[in-house]
C-alpha positions as a printed Julia matrix, in Angstrom:
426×3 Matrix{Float64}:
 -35.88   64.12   -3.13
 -33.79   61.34   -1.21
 -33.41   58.02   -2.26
 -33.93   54.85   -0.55
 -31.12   52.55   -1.06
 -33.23   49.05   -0.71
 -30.57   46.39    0.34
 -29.64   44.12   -1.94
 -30.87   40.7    -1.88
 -27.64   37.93   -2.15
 -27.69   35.87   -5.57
 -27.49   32.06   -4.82
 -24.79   31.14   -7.34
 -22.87   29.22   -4.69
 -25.4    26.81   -4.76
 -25.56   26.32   -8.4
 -21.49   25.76   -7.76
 -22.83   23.34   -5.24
 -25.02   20.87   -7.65
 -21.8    21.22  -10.1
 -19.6    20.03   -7.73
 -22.46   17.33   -6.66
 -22.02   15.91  -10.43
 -18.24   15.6   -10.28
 -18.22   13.74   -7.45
 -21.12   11.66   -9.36
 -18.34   10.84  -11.7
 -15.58   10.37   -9.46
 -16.99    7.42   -8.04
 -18.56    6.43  -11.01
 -15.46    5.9   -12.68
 -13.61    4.49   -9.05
 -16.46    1.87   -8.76
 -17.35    1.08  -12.25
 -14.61   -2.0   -12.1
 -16.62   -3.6    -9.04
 -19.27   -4.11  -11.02
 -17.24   -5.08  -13.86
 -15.07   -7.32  -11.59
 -16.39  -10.55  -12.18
 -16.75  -10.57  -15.72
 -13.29   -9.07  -16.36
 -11.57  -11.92  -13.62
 -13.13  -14.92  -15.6
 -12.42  -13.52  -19.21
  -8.7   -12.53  -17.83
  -8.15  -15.52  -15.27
  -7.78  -13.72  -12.58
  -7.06  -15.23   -9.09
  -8.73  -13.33   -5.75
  -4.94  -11.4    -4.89
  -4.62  -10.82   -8.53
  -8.2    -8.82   -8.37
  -7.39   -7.42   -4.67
  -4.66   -5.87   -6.46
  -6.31   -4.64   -9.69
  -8.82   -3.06   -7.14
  -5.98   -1.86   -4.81
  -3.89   -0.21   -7.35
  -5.91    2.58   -8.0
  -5.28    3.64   -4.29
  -1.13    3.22   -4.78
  -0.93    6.35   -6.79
  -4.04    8.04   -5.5
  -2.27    8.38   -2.22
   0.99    9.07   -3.25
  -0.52   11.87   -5.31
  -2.35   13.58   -2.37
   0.24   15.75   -0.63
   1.66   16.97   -4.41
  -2.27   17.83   -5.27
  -3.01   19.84   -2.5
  -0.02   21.58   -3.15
  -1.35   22.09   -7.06
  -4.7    23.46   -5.99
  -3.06   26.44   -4.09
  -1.44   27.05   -7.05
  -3.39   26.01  -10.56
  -6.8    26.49   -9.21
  -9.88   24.95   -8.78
 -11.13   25.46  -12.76
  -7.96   24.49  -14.7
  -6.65   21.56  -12.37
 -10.46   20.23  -11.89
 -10.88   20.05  -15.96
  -7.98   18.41  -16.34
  -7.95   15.89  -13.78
 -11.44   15.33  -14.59
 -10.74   14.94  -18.69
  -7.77   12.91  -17.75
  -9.21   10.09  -15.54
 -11.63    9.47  -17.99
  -9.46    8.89  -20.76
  -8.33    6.62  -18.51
 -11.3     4.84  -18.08
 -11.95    4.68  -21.53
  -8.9     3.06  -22.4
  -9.73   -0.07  -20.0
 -12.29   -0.79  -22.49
  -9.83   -2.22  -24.74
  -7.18   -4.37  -22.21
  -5.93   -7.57  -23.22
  -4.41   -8.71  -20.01
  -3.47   -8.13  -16.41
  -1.22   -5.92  -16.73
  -2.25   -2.94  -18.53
  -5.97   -2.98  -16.78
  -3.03   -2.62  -13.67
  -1.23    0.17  -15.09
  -4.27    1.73  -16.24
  -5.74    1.67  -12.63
  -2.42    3.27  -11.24
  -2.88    6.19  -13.51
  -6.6     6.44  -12.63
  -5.6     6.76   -9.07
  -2.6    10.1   -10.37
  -5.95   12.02  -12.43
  -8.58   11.47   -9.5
  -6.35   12.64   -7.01
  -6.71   16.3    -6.26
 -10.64   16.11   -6.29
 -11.64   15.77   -2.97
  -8.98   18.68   -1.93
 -10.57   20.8    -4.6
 -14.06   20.03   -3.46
 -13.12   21.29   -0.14
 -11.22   24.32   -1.22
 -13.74   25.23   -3.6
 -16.45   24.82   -0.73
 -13.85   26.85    1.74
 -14.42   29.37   -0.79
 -18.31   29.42   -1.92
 -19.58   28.75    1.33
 -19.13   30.61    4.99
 -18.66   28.42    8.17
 -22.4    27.69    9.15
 -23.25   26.39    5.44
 -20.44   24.3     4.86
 -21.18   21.31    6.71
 -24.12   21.04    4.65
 -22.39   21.58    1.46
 -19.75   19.21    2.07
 -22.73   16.5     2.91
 -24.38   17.62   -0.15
 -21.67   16.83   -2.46
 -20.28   13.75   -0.54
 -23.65   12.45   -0.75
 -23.2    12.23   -4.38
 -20.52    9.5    -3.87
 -23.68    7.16   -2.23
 -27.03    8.47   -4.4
 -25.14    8.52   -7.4
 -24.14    4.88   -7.17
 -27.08    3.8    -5.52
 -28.82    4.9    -8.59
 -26.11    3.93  -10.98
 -25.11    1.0   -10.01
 -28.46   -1.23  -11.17
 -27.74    0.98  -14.75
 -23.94    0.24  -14.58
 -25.02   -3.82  -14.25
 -27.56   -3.42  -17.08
 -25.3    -1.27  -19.31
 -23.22   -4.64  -18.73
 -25.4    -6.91  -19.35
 -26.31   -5.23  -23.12
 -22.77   -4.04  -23.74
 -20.11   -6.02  -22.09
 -17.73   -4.97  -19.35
 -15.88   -3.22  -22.24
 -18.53   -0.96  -23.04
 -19.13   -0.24  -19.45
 -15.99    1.34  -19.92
 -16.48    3.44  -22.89
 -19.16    4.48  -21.85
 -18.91    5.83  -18.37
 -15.07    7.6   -19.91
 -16.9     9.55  -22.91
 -19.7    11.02  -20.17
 -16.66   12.17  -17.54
 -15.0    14.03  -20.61
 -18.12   15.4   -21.86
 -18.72   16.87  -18.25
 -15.09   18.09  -17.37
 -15.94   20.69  -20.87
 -18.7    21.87  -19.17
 -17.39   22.4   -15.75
 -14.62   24.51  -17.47
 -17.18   26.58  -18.85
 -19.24   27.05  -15.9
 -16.92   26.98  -12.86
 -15.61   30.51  -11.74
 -13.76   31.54   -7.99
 -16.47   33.52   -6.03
 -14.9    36.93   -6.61
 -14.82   36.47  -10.71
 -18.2    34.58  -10.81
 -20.27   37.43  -13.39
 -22.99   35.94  -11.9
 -22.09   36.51   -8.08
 -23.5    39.88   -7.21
 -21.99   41.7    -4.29
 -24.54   40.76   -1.62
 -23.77   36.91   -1.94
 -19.98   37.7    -2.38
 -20.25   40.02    1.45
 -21.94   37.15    2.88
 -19.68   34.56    1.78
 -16.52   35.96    3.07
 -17.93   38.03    6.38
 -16.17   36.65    8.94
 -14.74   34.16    6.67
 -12.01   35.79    4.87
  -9.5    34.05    2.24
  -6.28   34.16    3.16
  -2.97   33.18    0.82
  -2.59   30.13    0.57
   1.37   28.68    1.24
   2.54   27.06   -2.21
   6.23   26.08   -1.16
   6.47   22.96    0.29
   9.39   23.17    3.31
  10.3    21.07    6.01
   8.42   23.51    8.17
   4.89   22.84    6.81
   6.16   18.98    7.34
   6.22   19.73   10.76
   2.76   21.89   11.28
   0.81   19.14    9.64
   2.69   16.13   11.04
   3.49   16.83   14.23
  -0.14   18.13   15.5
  -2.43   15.44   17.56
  -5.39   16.87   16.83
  -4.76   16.53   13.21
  -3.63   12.83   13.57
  -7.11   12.48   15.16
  -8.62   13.31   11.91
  -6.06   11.56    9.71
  -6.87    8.43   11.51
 -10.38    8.76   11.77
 -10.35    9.29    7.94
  -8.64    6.19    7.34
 -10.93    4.4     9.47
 -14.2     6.09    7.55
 -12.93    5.32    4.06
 -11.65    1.54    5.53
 -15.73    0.78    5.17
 -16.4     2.68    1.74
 -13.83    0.91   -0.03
 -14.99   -2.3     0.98
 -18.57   -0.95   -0.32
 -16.49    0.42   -3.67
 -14.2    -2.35   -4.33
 -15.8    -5.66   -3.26
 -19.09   -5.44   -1.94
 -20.59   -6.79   -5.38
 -18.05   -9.86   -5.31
 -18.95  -10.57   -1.87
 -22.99  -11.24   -2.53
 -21.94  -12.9    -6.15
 -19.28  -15.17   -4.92
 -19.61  -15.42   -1.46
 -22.9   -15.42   -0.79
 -24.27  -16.68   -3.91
 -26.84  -13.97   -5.13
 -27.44  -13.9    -8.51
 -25.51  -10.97  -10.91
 -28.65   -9.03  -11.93
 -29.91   -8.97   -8.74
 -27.0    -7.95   -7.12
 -27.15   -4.58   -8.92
 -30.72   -3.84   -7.23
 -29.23   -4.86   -3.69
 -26.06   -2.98   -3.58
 -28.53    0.17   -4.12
 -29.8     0.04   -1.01
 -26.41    0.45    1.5
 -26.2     3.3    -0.75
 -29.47    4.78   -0.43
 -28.74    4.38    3.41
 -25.15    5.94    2.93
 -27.28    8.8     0.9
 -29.43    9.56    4.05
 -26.97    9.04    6.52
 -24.54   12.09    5.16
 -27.91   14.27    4.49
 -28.91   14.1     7.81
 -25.5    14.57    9.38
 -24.89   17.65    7.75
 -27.8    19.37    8.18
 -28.36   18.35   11.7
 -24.56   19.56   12.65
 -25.59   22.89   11.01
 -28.57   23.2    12.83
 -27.23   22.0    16.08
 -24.63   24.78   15.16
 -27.45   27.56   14.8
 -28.92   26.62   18.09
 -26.3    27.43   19.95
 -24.13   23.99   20.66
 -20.57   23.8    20.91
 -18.53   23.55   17.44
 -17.2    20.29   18.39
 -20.6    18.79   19.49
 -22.3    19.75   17.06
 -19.72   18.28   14.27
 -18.36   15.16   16.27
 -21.39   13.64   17.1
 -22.67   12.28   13.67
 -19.0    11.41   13.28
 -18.67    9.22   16.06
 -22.05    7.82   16.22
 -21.44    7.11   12.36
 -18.59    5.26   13.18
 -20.13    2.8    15.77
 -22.97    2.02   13.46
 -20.53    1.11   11.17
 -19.66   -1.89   13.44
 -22.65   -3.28   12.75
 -20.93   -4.47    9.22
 -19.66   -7.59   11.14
 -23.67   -8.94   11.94
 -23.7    -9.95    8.2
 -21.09  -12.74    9.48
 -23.71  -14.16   11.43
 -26.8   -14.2     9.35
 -27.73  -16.51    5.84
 -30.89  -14.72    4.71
 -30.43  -12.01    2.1
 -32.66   -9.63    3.59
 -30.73   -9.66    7.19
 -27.1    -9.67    5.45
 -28.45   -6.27    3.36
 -29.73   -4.8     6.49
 -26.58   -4.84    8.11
 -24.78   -3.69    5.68
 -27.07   -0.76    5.15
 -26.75   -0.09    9.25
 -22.89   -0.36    8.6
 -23.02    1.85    5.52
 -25.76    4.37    6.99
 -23.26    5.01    9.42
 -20.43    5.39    6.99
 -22.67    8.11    5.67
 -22.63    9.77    8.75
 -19.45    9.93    9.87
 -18.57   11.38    5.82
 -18.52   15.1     6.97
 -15.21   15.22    7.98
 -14.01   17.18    5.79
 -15.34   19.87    7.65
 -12.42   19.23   10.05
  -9.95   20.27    8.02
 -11.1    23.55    7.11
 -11.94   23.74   11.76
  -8.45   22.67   12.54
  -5.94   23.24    9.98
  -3.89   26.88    9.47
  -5.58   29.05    6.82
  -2.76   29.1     4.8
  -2.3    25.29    5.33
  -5.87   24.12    4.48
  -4.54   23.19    1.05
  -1.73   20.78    2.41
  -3.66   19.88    4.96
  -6.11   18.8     3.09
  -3.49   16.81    0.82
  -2.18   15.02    3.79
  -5.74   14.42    5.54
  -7.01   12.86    2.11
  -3.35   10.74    1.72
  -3.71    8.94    4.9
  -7.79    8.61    4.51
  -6.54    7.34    1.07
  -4.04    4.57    2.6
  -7.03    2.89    2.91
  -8.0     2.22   -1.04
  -4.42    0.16   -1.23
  -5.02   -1.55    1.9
  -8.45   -2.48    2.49
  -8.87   -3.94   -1.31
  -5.62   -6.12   -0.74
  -6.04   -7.25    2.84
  -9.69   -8.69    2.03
  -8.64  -10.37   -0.85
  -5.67  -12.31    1.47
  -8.39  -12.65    4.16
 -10.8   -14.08    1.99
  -8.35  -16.35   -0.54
  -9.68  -18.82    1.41
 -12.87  -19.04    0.5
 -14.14  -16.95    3.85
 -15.6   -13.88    4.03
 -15.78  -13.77    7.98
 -11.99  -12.36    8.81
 -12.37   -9.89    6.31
 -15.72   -7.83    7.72
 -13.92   -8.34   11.46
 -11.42   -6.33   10.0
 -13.37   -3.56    8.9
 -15.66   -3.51   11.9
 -12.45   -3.13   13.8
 -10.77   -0.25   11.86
 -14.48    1.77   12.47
 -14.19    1.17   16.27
 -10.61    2.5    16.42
 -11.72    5.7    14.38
 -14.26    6.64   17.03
 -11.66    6.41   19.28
  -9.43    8.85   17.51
 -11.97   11.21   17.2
 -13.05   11.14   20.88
  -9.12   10.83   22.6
  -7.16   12.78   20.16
  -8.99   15.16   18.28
 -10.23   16.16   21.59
 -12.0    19.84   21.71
 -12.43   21.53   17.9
 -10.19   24.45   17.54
  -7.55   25.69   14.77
  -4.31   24.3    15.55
  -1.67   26.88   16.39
   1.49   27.23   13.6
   4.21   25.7    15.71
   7.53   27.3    16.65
């Protein structure tokens, strides 16, 4: 008697990986954003002046970016389970500990180490997505988990202001640093690579890497990866374009609460309900990019239409920031911010880039060096407004971000040009 061999039918556990990896972003921001909400409370109790905030909310970005390159380096090396749980355990210590500042200076120092633990995350989230996911899925995994930087904080950012209000800004902090440690247990219990997953069976792991195969990754750090990933245009197109992407989310992160408090006038409570919805419009806006550049994918349009247009059409919308200059009435100044930030949700799928363009055994660095310059942004976006506004004004300061989202598009049209892996230079 023969038997039939009935194909097997592939196990979903990259998904499962996926809502993981949803939740540590969830806490990333959570524990980036938590001193926004915080900000006012802590500036009057310290005496803070508008630079010396711009800089507490700026320092965070110092070390984050001068960690990047070093990180990506890390992950081709540690791995995505060890180097996650500790960077995840680490910058929530961190957070902890700004629970109990006396002064200026430590909640500055703390900040700068925040920036050190939280750096290799978004490299791991794309290496570990690289991994899980073939090409056609992963635009829609990367929006997945970037949208948990907008719906987590559009959901937690009313609780955030309550836990506030109940607690203090102190045990904000304790608070949101005992859940991050908590979680970065569990993900070391849970997280696995694809091929040692027990749960992965051989159907899922054939259709992850068909067509999408591994390779080594490069761990030595020479002056000749220096040149592949510095000296390629299309590659500045993205760096640039990330830099002008996460120019509008740290405004959102950093002072979009101290904007409607102090600058517009909006009562504290309050304030916590409005800031929800630019993030509930961020939330939708990275959904629907991802799935509709998969789909556009599937029915047969070019790789580079299909991914560039939510980018670039993301990045207009975000323009629309600079409206709120020109309007008084609460409900117009939050719709054009959630316009602006709709579109920042958007154009947040570009991290599908560097897995497109970068050298397979440079996706790592690349990565690093894509997330460093994107990251430039955290130092000078939160410093720049607070110059630009010292005044009193808020009107120079939105100009300037409406600006930095025009030149993005621009990048992403003139020098990213067609979407194809770079060639390793001679």
């Amino acid at each position: 008697m023969s038997v039939i061999n009935i194909p097997q039918k592939p196990s979903r556990i990259r998904f499962k990986i996926l809502a993981f990896l949803f939740i540590n972003v969830v806490i990333n921001y959570m524990d980036r954003t938590n001193l926004s909400v915080a900000a006012t409370a802590i500036s009057n109790e310290l005496k803070l002046s508008p630079f010396q905030l711009g800089l507490v909310f700026s320092a965070f970005g110092w070390t984050y970016v001068a960690s990047q390159i070093p990180g990506g380096i890390l992950i081709d090396t540690v791995g995505p389970r060890v180097l996650y749980t500790f960077a995840l355990i680490s910058w929530s210590v961190v957070t902890l500990c700004q629970g109990f500042i006396k002064g200026f200076a430590v909640l500055l120092g703390l900040r700068l180490a925040i920036g050190v633990f939280e750096a290799p995350s978004y490299p791991i989230n794309n290496r570990i997505v690289t991994s899980w996911f073939p090409n056609h899925e992963r635009a829609s995994a990367i929006a997945v988990y970037t949208s948990g930087q907008f719906i987590g904080l559009a959901f937690l950012t009313p609780l955030l202001v309550v836990i506030q209000q109940f607690l203090g800004w102190r045990g904000l902090f304790i608070i949101t640093g005992v859940i991050g440690v908590l979680w970065g247990i569990i993900w070391y219990n849970v997280y696995r690579d694809p091929a040692r997953h027990p749960k992965v069976n051989p159907a899922e792991l054939e259709y992850i890497t068909n067509n999408n195969p591994i390779k080594p990754f490069s761990p030595a750090l020479t002056w000749d990866i220096f040149k592949q990933v510095f000296m390629q245009r299309k590659l500045w197109g993205i760096y640039i374009g990330q830099f002008a992407v996460t120019s509008t989310l740290w405004f959102f992160l950093t002072w979009f609460p101290t904007y409607l408090v102090k600058y517009r006038g909006m009562d504290f409570l309050k304030t916590g309900l409005l800031t929800s919805i630019p993030f509930m419009a961020a939330f939708a806006g990275v959904l629907l990019a991802g799935f509709l550049s998969d789909r556009l994918i599937k029915k047969g349009y070019s790789f580079g239409v299909a991914r560039k247009t939510p980018v670039i059409a993301g990045l207009l919308l975000s323009i629309a920031i600079v409206g709120a200059n020109y309007v008084n009435s609460t409900p117009l100044i939050i719709g054009f911010m959630a316009i602006a930030f709709f579109g920042n949700g958007l154009a947040s799928i570009t991290w599908v880039f560097v897995s497109a363009l970068a050298p397979q055994s440079l996706i790592g660095v690349t990565g690093g060096v894509f997330n460093f310059i994107g990251g430039l942004s955290s130092i000078v976006v939160p410093l720049l407004i607070g110059l630009l506004a010292g005044g009193g004004d808020f009107h120079s300061a939105l100009l300037f971000i409406g600006a930095l989202a025009f030149l993005g598009a621009l990048s992403y049209i003139f020098l990213v040009g067609s979407v194809k892996q770079v060639k390793l230079m001679e």
